[in-house]
Residue frames as a rotation matrix with the C-alpha (Angstrom) as fourth column:
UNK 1
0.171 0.974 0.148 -56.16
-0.460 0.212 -0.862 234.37
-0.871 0.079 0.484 31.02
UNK 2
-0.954 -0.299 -0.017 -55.90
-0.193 0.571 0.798 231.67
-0.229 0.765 -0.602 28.20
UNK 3
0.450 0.816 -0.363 -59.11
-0.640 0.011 -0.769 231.86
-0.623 0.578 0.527 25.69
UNK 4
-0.734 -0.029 0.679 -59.83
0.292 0.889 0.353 228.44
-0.613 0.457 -0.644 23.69
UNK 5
-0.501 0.540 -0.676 -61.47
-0.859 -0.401 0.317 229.57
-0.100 0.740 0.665 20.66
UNK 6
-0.891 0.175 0.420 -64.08
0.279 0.939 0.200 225.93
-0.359 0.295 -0.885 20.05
UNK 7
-0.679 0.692 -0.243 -67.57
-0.510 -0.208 0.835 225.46
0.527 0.691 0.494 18.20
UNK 8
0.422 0.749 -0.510 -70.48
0.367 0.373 0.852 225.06
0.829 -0.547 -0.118 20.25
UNK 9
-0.504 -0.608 -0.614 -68.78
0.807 -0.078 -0.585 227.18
0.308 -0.790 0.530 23.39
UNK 10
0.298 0.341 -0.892 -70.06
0.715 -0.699 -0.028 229.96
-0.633 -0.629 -0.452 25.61
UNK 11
0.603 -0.502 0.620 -69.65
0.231 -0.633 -0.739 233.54
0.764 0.589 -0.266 23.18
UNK 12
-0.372 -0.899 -0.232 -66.78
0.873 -0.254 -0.416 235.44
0.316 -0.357 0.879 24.21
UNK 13
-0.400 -0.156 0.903 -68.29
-0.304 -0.907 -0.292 238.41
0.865 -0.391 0.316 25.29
UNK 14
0.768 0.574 0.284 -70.11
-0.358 0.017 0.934 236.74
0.531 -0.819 0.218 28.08
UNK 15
0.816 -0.129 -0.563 -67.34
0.459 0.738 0.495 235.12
0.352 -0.662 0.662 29.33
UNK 16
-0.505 -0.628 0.593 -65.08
0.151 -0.740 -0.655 238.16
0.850 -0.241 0.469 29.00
UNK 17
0.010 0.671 0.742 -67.93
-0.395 -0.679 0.619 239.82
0.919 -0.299 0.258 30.99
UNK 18
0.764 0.403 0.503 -68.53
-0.610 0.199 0.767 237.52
0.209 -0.893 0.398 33.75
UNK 19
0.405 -0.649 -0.645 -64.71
0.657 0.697 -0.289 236.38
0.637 -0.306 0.708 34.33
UNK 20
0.886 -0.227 -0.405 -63.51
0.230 -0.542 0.808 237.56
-0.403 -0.809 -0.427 37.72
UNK 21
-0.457 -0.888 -0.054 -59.35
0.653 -0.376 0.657 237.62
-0.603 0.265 0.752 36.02
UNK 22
0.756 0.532 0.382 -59.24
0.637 -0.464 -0.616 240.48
-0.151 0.709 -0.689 34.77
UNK 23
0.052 -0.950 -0.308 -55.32
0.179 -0.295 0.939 240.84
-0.983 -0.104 0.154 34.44
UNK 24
0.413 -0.303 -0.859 -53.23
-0.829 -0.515 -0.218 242.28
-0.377 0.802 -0.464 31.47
UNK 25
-0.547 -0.824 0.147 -51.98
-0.798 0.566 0.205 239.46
-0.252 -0.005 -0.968 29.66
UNK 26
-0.205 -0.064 0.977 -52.19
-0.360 0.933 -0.014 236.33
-0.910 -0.355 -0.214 28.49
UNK 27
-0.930 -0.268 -0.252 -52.78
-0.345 0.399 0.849 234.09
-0.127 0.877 -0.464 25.42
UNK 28
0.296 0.942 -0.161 -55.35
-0.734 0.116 -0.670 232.91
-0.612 0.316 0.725 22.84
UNK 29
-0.769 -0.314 0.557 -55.86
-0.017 0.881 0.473 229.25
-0.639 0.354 -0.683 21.17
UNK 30
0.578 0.470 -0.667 -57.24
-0.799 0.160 -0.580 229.06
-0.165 0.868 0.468 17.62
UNK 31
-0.653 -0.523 0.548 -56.61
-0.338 0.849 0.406 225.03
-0.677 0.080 -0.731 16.16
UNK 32
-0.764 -0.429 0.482 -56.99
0.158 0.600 0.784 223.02
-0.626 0.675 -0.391 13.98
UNK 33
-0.589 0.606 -0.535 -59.28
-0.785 -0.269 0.558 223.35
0.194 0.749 0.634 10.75
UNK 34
-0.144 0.590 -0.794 -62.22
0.009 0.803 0.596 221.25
0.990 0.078 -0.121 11.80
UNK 35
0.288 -0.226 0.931 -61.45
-0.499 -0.865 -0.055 222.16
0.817 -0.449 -0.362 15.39
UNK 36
-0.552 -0.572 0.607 -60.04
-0.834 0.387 -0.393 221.01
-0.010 -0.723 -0.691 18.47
UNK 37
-0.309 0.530 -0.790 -60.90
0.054 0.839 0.542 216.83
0.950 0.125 -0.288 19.56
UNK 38
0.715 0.507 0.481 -62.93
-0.406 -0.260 0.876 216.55
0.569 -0.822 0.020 22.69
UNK 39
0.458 -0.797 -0.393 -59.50
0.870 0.492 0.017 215.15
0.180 -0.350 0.919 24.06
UNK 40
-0.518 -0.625 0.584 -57.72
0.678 -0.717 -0.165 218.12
0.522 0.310 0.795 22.88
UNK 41
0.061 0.535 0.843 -60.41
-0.384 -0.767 0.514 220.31
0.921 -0.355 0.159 24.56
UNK 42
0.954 0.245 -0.175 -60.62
0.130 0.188 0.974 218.39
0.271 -0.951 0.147 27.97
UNK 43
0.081 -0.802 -0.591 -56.77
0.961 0.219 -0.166 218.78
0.263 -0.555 0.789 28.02
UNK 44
-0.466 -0.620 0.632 -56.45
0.600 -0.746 -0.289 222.07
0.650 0.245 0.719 27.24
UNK 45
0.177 0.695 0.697 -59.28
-0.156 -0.680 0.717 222.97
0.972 -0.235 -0.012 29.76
UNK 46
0.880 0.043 -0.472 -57.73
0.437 0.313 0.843 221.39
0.184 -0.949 0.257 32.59
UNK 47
-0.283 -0.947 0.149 -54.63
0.888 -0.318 -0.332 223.05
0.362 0.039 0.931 31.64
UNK 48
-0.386 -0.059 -0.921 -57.01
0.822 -0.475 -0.314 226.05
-0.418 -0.878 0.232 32.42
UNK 49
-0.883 0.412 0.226 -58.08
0.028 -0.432 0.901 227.36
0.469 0.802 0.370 28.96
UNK 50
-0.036 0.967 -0.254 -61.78
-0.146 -0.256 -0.956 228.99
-0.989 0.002 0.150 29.12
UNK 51
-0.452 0.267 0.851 -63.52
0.851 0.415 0.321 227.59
-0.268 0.869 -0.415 25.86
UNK 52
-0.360 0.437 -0.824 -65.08
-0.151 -0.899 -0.410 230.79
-0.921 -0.023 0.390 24.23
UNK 53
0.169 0.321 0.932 -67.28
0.832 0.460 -0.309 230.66
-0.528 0.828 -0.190 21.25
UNK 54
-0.876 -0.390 -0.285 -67.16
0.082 -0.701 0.708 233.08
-0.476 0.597 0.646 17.73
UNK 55
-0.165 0.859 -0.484 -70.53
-0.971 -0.228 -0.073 233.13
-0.173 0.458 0.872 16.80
UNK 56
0.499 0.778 0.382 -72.78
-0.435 0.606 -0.666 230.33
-0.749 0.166 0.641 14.89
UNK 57
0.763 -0.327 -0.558 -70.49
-0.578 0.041 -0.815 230.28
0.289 0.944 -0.158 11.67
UNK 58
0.673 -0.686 0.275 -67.81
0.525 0.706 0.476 227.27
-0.521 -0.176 0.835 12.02
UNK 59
0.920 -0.193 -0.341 -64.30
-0.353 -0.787 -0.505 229.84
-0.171 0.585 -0.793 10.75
UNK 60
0.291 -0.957 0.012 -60.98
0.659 0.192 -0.727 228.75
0.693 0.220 0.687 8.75
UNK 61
0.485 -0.542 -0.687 -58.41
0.830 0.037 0.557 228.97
-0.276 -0.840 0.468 11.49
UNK 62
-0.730 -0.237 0.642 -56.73
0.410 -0.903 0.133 232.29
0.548 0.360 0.755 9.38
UNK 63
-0.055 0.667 0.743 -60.33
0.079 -0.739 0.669 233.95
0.995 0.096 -0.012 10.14
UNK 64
0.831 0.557 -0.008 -61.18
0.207 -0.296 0.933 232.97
0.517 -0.776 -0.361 13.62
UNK 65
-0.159 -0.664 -0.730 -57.45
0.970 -0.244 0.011 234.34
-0.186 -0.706 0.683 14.80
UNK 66
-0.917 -0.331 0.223 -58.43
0.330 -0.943 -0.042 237.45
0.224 0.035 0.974 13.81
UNK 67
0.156 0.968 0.196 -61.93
0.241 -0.229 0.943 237.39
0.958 -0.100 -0.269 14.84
UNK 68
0.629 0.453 -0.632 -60.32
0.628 0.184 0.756 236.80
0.459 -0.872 -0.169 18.53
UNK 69
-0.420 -0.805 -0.418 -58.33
0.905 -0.404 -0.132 238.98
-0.062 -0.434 0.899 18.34
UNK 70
-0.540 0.494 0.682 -60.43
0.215 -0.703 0.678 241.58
0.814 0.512 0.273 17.24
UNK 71
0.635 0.749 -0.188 -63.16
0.281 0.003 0.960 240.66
0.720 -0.662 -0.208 20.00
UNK 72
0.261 -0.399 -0.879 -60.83
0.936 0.329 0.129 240.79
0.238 -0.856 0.459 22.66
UNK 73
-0.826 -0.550 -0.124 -58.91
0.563 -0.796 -0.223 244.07
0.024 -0.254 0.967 21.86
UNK 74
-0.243 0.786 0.569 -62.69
-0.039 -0.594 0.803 245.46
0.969 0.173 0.175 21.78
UNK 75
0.691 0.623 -0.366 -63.35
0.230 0.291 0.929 244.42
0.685 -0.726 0.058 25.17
UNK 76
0.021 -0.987 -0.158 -59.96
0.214 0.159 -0.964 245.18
0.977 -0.013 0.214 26.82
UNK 77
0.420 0.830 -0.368 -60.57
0.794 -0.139 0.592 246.04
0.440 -0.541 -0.717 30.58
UNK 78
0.456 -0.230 -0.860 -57.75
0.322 -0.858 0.401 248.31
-0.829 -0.460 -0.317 30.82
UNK 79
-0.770 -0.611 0.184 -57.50
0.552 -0.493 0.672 249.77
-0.320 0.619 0.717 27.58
UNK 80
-0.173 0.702 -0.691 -60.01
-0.439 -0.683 -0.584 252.34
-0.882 0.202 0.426 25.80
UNK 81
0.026 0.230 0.973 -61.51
0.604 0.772 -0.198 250.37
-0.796 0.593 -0.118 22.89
UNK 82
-0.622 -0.562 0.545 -60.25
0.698 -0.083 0.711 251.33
-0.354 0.823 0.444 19.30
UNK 83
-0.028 0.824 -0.566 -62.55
-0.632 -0.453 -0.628 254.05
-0.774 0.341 0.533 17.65
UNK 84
-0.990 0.028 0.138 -63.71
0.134 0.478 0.868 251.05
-0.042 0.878 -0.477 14.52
């Protein structure tokens, strides 16, 4: 599963929620400061990325890798979510 952090995307928990993969594995994309060009996004979605949003707040590429990472390991489907 390959999660495209972008601004103006679906949130990430819905699309955690209602994606059918639901394997162990796989990779997040946080980019550029200002974020990704709608090139950069149409490639990276035909490559197969899922565009996921972070909320309303536009975040410095430092913050929103650790926002998605955060969200994600909260949601894990085969792990027991952190006590935070």
């Amino acid at each position: 599963l390959a999660l495209l952090a972008a601004a103006g995307a679906p949130p990430l928990r819905s699309v955690l929620e209602n994606t059918k993969e639901k394997k162990a594995g796989g990779f997040l994309v946080v980019g550029p400061e200002g974020d990704f060009t709608d090139d950069e996004l149409a490639r990276l979605e035909e490559a197969g990325a899922i565009a996921v949003g972070l909320g309303p707040l536009r975040l410095r590429v430092e913050t929103a890798a650790v926002a998605i990472m955060a969200c994600v390991g909260m949601m894990h489907p085969a792990r027991e979510p952190p006590a935070c």
